[in-house]
MIKERO-454050 format. One record per residue (C-alpha): x, y, z negated. Coordinates in steps of 0.05 Angstrom, whole numbers, plus 32768, in hexadecimal, padded with zeros to 4 digits. Layout:
% MIKERO-454050
XYZ ...
//
This chain:
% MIKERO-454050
889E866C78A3 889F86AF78B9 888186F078B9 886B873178E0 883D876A78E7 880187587907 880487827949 87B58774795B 87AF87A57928 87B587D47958 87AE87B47992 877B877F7989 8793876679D1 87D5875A79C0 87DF871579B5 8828870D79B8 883E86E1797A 87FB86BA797F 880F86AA79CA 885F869B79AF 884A86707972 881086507999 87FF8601796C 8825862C792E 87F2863D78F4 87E7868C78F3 87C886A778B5 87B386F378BD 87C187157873 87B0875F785B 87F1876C7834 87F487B7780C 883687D7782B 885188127804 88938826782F 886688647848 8889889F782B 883E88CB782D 8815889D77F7 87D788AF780D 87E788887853 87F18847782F 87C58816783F 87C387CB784F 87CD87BB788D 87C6877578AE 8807873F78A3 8818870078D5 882486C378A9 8842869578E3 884D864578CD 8874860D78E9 885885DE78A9 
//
């Protein structure tokens, strides 16, 4: 199992990891993240849940 930031966040036409873990299961999750040192900017963003299982 691993994970990474979900890059179609901002570029809904990049499809990198789904092309590299194509016939993996790939769960999208909005995870809170607060590493942003302005706490107004923290927001969820969108998480790659990427499955061999």
């Amino acid at each position: 199992m691993l994970s990474n930031s979900d890059p179609c966040e901002k570029d809904p036409t990049n499809t990198f990891f789904d092309d590299l873990y194509d016939g993996f299961h790939i769960q999208r999750l909005s995870i809170f993240r607060s590493v942003c040192s302005i706490a107004e900017k923290r927001k969820p963003v969108n998480e790659l849940l990427i499955r061999n299982y």
